[in-house]
C-alpha positions as CSV (number, residue, x, y, z in Angstrom):
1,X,80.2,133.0,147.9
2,X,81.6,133.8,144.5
3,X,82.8,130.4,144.5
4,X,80.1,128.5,145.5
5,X,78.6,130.2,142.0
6,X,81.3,128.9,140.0
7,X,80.8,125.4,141.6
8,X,77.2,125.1,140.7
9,X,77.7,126.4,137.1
10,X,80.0,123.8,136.9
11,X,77.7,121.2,138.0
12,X,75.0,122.2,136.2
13,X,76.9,121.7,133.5
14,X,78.0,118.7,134.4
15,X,74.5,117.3,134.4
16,X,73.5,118.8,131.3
17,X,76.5,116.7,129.7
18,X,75.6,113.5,131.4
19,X,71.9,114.4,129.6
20,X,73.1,114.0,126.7
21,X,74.3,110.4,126.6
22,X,71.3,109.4,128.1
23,X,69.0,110.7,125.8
24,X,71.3,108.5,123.4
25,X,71.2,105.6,125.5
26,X,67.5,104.6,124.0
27,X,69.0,103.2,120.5
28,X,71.3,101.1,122.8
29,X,70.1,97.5,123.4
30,X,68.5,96.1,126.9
31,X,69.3,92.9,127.8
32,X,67.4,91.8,131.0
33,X,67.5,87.8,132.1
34,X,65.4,85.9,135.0
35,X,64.0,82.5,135.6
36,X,60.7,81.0,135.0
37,X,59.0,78.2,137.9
38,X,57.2,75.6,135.4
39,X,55.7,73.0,135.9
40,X,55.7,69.7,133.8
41,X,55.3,66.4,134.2
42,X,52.9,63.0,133.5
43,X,49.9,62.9,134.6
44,X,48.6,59.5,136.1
45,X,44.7,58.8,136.1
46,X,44.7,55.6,138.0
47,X,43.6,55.0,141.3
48,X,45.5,55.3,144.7
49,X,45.1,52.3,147.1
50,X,43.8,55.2,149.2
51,X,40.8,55.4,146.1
52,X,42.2,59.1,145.1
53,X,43.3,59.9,141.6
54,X,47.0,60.4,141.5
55,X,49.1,63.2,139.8
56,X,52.6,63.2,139.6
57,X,54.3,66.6,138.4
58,X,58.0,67.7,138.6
59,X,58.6,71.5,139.1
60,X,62.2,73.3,138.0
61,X,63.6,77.2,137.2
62,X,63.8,77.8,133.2
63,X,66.3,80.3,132.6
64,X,65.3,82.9,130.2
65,X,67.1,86.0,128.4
66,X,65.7,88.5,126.6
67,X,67.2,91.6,124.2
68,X,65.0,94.7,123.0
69,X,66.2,97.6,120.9
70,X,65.1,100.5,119.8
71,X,65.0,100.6,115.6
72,X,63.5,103.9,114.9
73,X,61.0,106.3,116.6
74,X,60.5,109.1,114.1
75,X,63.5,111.3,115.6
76,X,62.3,111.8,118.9
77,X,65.3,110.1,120.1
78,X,67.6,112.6,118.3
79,X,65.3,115.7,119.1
80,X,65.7,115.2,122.7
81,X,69.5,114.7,122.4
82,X,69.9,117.9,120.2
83,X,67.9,119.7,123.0
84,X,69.9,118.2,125.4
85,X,72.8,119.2,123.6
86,X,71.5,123.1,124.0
87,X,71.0,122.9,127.3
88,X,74.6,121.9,127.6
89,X,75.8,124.7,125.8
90,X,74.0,127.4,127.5
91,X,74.9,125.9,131.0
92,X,78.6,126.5,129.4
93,X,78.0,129.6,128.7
94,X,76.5,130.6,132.0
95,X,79.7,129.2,133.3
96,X,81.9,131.6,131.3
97,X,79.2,134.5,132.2
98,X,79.9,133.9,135.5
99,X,83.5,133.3,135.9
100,X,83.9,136.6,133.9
101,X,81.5,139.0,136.4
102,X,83.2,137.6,139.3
């Protein structure tokens, strides 16, 4: 029992930790990538011996990357990492708390 409390103040803390680099992680860059169907091609307006218009178009994938960061956002970014940060530290000292009234 008394360990069992020890191990989940330990991985609270843990998780409070791990908080903190991803309330960082939003001035880091995102790089996603995909591809794109288009269509292109020429366009023929004569007739068909069948007396239909004909159109001729080619299909392909486009490949196509794209990168957004994250410049500035009026501190929010560094407000929820300093709170983040606190968290941390008071799971810490839970975990002391605990270790020393067991």
């Amino acid at each position: 029992m008394r360990l069992c409390i020890i191990q989940a103040s330990l991985f609270s803390e843990d998780v409070y930790n791990s908080r903190i680099g991803q309330a960082w992680s939003n001035f880091f860059p995102v790089i996603s990538a995909g591809l794109d169907l288009s269509r292109s091609g020429d366009r023929y307006s004569g007739k068909s011996p069948y007396g239909a218009s004909s159109v001729y178009q080619t299909m392909g994938y486009i490949p196509t990357v794209s990168a957004d960061m994250l410049i500035f956002d009026f501190g929010k970014t560094k407000a929820t990492a300093d709170m983040a940060k606190r968290f941390y530290e008071a799971s810490r000292e839970n975990t002391k708390e605990n270790i020393n009234l067991i």
